[in-house]
C-alpha positions in Angstrom: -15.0 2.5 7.2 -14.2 -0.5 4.4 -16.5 1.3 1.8 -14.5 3.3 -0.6 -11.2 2.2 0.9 -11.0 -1.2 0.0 -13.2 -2.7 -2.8 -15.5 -4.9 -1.9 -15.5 -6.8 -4.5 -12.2 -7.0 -5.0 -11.4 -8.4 -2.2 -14.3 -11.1 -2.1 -13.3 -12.5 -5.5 -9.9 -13.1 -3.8 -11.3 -14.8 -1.4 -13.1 -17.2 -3.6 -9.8 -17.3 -5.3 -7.2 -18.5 -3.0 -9.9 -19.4 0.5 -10.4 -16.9 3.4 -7.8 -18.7 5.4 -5.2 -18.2 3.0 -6.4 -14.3 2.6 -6.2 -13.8 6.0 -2.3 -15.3 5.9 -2.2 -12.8 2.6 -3.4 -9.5 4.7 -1.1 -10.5 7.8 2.2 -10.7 5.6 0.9 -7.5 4.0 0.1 -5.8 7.7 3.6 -6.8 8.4 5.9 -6.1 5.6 4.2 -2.9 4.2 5.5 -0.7 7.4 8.9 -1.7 6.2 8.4 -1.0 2.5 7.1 2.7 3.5 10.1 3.1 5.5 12.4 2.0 2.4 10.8 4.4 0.5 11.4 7.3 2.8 15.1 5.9 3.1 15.3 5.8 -0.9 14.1 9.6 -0.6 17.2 10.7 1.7 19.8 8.7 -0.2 18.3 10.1 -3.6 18.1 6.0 -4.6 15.3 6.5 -7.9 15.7 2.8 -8.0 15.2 1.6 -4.6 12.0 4.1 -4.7 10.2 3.4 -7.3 11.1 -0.6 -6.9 9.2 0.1 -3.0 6.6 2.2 -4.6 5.8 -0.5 -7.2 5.4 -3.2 -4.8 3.4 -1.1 -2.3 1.6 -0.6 -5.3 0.8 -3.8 -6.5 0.1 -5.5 -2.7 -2.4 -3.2 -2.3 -4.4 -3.6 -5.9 -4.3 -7.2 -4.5 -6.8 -6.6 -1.7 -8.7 -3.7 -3.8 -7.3 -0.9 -1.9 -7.5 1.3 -4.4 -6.6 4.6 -2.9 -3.4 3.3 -1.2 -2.9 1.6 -4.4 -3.0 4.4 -6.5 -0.9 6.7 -4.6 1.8 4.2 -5.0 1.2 3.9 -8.2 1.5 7.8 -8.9 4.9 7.6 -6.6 6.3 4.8 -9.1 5.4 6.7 -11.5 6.6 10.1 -10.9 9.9 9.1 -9.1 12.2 11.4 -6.7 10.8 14.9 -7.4 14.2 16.4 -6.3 11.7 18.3 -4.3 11.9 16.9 -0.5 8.8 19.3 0.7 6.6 17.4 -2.1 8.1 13.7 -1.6 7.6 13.9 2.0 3.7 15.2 1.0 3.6 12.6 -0.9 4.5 9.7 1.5 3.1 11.3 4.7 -0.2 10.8 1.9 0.7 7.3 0.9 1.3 6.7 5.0 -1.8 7.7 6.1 -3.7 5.8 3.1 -2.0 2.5 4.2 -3.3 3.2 7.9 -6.9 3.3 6.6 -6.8 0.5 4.5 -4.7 -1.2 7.0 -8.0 -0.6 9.8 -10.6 -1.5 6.9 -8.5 -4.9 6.6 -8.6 -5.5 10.2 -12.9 -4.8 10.0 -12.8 -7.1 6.9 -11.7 -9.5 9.2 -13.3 -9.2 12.2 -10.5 -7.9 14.3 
């Protein structure tokens, strides 16, 4: 399940970095928070808050490049990116996409670690 969703090496040379203990600490505050940050986003969506969106989106964005999840990473990145679309039927797409990309990396983060 880890290949292709987080990269391996990626995620090893954070290890060596800042120490598995710490890592582990790193993917728990991660495992935590980022259900709240996809929620902001979907809350930015309704209130039509461009700000609030792409500020989630870029965070989202940038926790996940930390533990080479590329995918979930780079659907962020293309939501920071693009912004609101005005179009709800393609924003929802977009972060029913970004959703289910966190749950996979979320799982190969939890194998990383033995969970």
């Amino acid at each position: 399940m880890t290949a292709g969703v987080i990269s391996l090496d990626a995620y090893r040379e954070l290890q060596e970095a800042a120490g598995a203990d710490f890592v582990d600490e790193l993917v728990d505050t991660f495992l935590a928070e980022a259900p709240g940050m996809l929620a902001e986003l979907r809350t930015a969506r309704a209130d039509g808050d461009a700000v609030r969106f792409r500020r989630a989106a870029h965070s989202l964005k940038s926790n996940g490049l930390t533990f080479g999840a590329t995918a979930f990473a780079a659907r962020a990145r293309a939501l920071e990116m693009d912004g609101l679309s005005g179009d709800a039927r393609r924003d929802d797409g977009a972060l029913d996409a970004l959703e289910t990309a966190f749950a996979e990396a979320a799982a190969a983060l939890r194998e990383l670690r033995g969970d």
